[in-house]
N, CA, C, O and CB atoms as a CASP TS submission, in Angstrom:
PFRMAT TS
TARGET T0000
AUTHOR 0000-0000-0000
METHOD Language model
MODEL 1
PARENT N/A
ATOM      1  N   UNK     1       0.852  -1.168   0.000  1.00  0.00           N
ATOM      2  CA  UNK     1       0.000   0.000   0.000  1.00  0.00           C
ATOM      3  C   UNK     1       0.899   1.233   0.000  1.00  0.00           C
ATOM      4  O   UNK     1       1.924   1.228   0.682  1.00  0.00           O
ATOM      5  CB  UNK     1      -0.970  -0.003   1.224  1.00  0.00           C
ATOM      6  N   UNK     2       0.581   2.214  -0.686  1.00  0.00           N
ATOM      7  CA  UNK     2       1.470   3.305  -0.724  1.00  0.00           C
ATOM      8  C   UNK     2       0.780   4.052  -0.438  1.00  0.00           C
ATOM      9  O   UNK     2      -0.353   3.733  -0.079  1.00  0.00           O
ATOM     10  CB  UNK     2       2.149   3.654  -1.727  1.00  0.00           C
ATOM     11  N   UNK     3       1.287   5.667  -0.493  1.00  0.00           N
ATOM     12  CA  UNK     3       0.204   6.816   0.076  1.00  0.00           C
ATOM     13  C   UNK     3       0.329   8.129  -1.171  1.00  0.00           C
ATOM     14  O   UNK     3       1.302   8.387  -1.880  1.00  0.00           O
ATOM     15  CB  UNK     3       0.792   7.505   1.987  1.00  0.00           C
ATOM     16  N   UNK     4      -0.716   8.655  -1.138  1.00  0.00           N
ATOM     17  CA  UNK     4      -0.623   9.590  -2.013  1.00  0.00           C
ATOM     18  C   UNK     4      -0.392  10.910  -1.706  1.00  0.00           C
ATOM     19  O   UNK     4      -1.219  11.550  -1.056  1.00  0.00           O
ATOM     20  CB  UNK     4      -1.536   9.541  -2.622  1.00  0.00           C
ATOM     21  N   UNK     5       0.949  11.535  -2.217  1.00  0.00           N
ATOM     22  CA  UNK     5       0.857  12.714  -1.382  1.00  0.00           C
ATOM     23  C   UNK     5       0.157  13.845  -1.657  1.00  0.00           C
ATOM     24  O   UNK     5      -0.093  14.241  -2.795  1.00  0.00           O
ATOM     25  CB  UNK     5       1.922  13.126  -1.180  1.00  0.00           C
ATOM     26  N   UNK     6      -0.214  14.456  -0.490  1.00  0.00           N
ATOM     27  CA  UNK     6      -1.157  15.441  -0.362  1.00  0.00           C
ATOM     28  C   UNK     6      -0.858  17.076  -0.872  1.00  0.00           C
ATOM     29  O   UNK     6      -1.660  18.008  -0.936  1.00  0.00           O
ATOM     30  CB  UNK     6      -1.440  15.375   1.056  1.00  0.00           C
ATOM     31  N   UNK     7       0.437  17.047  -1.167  1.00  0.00           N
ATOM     32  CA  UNK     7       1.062  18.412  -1.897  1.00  0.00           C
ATOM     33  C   UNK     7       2.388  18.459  -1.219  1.00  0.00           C
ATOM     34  O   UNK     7       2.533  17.877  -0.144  1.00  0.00           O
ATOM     35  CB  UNK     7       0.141  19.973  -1.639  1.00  0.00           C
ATOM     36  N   UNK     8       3.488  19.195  -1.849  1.00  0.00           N
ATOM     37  CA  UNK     8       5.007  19.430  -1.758  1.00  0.00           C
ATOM     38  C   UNK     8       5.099  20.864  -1.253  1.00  0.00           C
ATOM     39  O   UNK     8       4.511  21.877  -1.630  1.00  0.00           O
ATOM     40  CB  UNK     8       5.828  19.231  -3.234  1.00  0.00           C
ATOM     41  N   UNK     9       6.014  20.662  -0.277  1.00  0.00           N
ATOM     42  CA  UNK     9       6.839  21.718   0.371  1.00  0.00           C
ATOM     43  C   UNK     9       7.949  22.342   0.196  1.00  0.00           C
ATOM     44  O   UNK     9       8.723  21.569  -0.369  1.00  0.00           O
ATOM     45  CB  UNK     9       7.051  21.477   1.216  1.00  0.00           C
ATOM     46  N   UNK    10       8.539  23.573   0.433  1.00  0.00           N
ATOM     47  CA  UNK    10       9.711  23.849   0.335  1.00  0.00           C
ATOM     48  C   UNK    10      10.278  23.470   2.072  1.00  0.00           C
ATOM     49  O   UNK    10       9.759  23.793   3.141  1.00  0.00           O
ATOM     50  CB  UNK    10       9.813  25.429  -0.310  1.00  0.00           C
ATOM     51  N   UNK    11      11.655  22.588   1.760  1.00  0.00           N
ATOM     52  CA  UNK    11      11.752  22.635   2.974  1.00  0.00           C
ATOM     53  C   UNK    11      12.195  23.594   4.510  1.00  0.00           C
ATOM     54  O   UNK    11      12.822  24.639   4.341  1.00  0.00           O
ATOM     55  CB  UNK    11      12.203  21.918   2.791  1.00  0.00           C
ATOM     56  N   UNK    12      11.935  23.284   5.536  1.00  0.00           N
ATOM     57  CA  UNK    12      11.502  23.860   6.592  1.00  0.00           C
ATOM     58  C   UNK    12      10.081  25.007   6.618  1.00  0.00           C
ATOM     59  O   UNK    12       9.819  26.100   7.121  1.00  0.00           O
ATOM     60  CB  UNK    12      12.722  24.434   6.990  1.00  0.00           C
ATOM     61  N   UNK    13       9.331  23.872   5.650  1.00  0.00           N
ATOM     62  CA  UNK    13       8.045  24.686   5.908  1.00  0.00           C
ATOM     63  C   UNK    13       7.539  24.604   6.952  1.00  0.00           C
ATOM     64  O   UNK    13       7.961  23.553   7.434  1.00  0.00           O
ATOM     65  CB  UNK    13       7.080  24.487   5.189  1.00  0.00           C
ATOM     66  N   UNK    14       6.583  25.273   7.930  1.00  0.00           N
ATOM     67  CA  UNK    14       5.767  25.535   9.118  1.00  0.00           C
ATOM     68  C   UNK    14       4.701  24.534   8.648  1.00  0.00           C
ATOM     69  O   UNK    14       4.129  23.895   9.531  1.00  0.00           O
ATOM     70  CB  UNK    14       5.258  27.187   9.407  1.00  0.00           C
ATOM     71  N   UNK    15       4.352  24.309   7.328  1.00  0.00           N
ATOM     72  CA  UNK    15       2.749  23.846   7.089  1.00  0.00           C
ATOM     73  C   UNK    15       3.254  22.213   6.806  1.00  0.00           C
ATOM     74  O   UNK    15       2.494  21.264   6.996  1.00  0.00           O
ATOM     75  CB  UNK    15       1.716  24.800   5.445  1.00  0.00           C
ATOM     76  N   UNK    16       3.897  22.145   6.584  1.00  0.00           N
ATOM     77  CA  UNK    16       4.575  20.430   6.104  1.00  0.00           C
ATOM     78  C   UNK    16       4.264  19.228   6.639  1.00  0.00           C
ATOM     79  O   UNK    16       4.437  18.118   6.136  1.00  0.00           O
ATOM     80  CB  UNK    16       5.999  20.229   6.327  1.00  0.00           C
ATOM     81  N   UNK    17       3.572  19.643   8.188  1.00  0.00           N
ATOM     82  CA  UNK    17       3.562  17.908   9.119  1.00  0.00           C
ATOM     83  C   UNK    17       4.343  17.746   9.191  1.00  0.00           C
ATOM     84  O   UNK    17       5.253  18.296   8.569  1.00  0.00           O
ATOM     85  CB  UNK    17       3.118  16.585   8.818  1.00  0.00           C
ATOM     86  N   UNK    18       4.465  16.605  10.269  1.00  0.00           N
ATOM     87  CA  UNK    18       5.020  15.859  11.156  1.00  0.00           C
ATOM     88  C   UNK    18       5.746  14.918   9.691  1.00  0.00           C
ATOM     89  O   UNK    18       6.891  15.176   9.321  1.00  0.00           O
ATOM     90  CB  UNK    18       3.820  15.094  12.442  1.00  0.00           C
ATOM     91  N   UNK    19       5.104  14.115   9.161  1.00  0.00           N
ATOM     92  CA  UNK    19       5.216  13.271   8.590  1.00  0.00           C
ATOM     93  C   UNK    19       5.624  13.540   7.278  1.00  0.00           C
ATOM     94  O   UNK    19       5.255  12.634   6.531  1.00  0.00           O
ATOM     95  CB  UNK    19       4.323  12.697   8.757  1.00  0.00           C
ATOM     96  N   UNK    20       6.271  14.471   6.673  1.00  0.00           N
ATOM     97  CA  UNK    20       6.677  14.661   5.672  1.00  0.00           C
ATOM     98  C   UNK    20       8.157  14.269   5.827  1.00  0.00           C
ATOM     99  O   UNK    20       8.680  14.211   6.940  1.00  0.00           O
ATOM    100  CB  UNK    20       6.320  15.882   5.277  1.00  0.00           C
ATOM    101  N   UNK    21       9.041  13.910   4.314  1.00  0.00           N
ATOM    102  CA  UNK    21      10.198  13.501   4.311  1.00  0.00           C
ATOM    103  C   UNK    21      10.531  14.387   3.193  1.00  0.00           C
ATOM    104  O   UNK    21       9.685  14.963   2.507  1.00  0.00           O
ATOM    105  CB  UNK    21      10.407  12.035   4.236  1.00  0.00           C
ATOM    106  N   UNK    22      11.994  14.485   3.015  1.00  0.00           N
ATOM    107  CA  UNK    22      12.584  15.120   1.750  1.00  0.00           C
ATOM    108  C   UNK    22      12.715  14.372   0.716  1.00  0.00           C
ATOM    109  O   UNK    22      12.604  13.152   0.834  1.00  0.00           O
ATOM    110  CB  UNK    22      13.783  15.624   1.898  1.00  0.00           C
ATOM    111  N   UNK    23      12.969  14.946  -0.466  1.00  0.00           N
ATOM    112  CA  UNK    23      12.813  14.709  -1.479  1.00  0.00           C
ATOM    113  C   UNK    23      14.145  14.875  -2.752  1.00  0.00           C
ATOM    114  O   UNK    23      14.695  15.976  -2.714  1.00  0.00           O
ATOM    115  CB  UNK    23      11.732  15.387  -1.535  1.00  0.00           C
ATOM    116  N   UNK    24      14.520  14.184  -3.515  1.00  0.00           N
ATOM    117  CA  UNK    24      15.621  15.038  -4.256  1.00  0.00           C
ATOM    118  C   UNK    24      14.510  16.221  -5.552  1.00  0.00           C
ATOM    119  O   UNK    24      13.346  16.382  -5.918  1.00  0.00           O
ATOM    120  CB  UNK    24      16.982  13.571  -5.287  1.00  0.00           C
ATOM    121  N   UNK    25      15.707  16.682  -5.754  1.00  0.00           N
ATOM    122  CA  UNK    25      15.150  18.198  -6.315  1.00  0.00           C
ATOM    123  C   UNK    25      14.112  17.271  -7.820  1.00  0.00           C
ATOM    124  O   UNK    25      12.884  17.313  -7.900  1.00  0.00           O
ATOM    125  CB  UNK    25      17.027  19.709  -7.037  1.00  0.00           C
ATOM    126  N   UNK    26      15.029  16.535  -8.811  1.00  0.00           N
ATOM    127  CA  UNK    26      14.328  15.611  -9.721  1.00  0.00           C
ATOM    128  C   UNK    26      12.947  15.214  -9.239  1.00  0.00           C
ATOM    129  O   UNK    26      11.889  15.519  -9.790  1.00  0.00           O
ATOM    130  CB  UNK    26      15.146  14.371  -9.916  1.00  0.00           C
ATOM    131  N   UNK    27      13.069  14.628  -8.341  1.00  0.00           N
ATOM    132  CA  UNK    27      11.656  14.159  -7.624  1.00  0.00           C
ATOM    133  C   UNK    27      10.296  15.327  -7.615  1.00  0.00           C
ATOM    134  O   UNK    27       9.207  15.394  -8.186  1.00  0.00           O
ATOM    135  CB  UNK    27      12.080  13.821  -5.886  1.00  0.00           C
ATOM    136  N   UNK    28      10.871  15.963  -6.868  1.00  0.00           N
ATOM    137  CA  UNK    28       9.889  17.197  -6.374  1.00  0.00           C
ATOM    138  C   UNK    28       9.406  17.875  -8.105  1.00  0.00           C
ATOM    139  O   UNK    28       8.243  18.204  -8.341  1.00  0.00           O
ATOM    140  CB  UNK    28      11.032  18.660  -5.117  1.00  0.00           C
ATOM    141  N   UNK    29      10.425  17.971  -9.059  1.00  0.00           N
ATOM    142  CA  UNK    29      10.087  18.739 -10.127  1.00  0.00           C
ATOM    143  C   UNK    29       9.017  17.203 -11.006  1.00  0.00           C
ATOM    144  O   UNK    29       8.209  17.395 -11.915  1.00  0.00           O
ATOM    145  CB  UNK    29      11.823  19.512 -11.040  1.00  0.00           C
ATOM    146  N   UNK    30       9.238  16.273 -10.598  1.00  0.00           N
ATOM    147  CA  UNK    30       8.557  15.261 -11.328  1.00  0.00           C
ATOM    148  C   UNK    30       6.681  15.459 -10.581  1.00  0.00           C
ATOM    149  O   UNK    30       5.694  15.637 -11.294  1.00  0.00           O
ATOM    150  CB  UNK    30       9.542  13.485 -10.962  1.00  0.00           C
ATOM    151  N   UNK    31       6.658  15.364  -9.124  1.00  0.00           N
ATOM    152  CA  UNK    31       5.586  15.472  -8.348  1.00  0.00           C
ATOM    153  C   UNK    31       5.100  16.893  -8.564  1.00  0.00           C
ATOM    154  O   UNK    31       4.311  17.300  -7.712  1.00  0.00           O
ATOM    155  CB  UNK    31       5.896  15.119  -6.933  1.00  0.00           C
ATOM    156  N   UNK    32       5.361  17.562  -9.355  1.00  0.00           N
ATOM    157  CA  UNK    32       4.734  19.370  -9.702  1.00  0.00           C
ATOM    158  C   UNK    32       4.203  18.517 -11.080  1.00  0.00           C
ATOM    159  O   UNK    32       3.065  18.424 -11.539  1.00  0.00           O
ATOM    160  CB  UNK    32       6.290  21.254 -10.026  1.00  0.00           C
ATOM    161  N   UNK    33       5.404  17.970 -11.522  1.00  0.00           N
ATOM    162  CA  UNK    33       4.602  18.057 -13.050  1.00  0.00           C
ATOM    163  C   UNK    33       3.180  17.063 -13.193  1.00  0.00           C
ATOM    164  O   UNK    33       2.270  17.372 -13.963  1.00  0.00           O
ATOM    165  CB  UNK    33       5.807  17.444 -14.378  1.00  0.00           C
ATOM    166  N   UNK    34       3.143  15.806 -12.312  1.00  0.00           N
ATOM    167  CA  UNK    34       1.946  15.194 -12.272  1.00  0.00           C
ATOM    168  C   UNK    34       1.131  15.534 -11.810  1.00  0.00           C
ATOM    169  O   UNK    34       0.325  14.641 -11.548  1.00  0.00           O
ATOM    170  CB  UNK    34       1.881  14.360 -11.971  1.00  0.00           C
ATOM    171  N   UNK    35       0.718  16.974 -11.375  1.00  0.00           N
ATOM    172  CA  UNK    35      -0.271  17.578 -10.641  1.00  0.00           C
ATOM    173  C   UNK    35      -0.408  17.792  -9.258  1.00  0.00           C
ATOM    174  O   UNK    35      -1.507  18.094  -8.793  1.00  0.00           O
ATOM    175  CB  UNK    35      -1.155  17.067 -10.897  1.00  0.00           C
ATOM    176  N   UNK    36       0.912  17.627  -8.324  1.00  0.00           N
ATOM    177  CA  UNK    36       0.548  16.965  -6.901  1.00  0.00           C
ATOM    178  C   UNK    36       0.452  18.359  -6.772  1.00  0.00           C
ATOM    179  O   UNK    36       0.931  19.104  -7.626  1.00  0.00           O
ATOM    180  CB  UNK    36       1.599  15.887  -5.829  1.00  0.00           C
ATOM    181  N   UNK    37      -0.302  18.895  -5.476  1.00  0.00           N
ATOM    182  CA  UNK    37      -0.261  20.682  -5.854  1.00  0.00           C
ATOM    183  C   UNK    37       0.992  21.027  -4.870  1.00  0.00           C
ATOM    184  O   UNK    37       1.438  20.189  -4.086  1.00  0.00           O
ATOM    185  CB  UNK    37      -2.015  21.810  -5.305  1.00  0.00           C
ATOM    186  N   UNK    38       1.451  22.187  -4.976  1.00  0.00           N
ATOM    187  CA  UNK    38       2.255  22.878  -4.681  1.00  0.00           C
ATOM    188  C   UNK    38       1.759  23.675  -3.215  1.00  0.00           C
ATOM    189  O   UNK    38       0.679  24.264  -3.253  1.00  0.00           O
ATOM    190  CB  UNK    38       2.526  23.610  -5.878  1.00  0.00           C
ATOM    191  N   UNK    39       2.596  23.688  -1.867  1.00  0.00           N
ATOM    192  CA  UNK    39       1.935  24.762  -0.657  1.00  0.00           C
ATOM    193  C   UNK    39       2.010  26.334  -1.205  1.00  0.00           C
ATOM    194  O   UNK    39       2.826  27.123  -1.682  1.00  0.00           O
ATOM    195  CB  UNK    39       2.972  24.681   0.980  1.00  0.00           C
ATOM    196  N   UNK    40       0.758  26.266  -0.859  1.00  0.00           N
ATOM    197  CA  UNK    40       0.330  27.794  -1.208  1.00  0.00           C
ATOM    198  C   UNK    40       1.476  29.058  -0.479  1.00  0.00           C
ATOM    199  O   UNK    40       1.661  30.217  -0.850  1.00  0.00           O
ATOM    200  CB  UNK    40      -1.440  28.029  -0.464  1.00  0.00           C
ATOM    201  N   UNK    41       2.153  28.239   0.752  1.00  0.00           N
ATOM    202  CA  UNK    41       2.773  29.513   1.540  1.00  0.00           C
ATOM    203  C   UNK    41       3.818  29.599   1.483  1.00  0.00           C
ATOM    204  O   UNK    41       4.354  30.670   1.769  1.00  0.00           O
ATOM    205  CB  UNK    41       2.643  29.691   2.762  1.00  0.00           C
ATOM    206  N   UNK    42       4.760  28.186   0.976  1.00  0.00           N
ATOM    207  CA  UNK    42       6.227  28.159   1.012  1.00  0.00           C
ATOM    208  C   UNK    42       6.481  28.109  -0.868  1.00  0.00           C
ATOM    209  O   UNK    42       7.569  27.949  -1.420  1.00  0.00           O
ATOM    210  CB  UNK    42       6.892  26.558   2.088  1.00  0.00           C
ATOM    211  N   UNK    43       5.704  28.216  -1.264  1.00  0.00           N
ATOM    212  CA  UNK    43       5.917  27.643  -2.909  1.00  0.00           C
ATOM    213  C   UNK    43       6.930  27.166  -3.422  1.00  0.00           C
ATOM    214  O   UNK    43       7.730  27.908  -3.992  1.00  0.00           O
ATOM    215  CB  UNK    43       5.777  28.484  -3.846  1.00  0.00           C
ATOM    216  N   UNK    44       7.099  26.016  -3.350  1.00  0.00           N
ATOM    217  CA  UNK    44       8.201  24.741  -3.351  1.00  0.00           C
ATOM    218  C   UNK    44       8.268  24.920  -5.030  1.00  0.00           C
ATOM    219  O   UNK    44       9.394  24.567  -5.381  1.00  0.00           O
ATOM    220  CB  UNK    44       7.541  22.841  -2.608  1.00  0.00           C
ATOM    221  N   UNK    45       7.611  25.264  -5.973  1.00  0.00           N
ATOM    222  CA  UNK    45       7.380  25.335  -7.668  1.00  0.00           C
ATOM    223  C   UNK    45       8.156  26.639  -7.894  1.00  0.00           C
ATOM    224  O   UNK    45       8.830  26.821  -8.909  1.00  0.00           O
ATOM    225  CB  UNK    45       5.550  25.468  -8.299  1.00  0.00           C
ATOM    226  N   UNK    46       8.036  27.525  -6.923  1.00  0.00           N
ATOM    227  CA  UNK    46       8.846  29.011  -7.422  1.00  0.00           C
ATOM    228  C   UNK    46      10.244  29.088  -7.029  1.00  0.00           C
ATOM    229  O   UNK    46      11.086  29.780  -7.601  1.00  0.00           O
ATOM    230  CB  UNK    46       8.187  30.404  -6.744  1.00  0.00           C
ATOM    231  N   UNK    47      10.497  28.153  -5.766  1.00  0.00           N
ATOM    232  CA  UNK    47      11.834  28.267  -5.369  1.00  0.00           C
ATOM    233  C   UNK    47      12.412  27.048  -6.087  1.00  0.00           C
ATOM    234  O   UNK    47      13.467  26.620  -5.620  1.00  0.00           O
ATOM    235  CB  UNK    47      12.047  28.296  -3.767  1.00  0.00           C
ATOM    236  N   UNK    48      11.783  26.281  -7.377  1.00  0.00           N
ATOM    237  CA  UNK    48      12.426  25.131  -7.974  1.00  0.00           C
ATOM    238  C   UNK    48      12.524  25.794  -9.587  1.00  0.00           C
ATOM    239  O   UNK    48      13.231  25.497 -10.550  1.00  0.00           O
ATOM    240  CB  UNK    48      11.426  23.550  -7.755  1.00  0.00           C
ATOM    241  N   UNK    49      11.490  26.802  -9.382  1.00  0.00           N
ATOM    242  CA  UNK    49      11.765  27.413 -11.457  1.00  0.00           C
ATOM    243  C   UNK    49      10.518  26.924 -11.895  1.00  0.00           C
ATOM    244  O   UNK    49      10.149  27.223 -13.031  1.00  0.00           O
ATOM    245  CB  UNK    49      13.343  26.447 -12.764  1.00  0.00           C
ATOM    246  N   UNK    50      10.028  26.436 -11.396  1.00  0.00           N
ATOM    247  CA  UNK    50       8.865  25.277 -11.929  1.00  0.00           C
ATOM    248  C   UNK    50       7.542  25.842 -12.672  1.00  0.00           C
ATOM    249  O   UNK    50       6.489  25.993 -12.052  1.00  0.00           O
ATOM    250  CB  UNK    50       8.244  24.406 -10.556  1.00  0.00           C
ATOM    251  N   UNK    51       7.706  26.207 -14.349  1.00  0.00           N
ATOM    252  CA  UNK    51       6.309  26.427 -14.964  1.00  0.00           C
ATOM    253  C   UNK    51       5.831  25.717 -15.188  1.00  0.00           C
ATOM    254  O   UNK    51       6.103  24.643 -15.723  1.00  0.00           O
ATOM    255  CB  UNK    51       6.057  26.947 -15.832  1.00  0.00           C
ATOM    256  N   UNK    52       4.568  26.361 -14.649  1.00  0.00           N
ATOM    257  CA  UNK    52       3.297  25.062 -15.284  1.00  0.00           C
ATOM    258  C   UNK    52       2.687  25.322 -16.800  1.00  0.00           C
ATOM    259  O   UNK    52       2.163  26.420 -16.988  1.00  0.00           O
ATOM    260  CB  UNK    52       1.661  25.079 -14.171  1.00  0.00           C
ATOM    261  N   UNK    53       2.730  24.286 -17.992  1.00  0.00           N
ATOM    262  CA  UNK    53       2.259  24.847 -19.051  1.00  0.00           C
ATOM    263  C   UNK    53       3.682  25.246 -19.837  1.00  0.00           C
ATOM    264  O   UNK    53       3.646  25.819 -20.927  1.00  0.00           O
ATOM    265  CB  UNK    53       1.233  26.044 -18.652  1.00  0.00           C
TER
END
């Protein structure tokens, strides 16, 4: 069973949970591009370059 994640952080976000782990940078730009959404407060997509489209 795996889990689906619920959206990506930049790290040492405040909003992240307990239960979040890091990620390599490849990863995180792969999980933007399949739609996982992005935190609205740390924007993990702007501090990666990441356009959508």
């Amino acid at each position: 069973m795996s889990a689906t994640p619920s959206g990506e952080h930049a790290g040492g976000c405040w909003n992240a949970g307990k239960r979040s782990r890091g990620i390599s940078r490849d990863e995180a730009l792969r999980t933007l591009a399949d739609g996982i959404p992005a935190c609205s407060h740390c924007r993990p997509d702007s501090e990666l370059g990441f356009l959508d489209g």
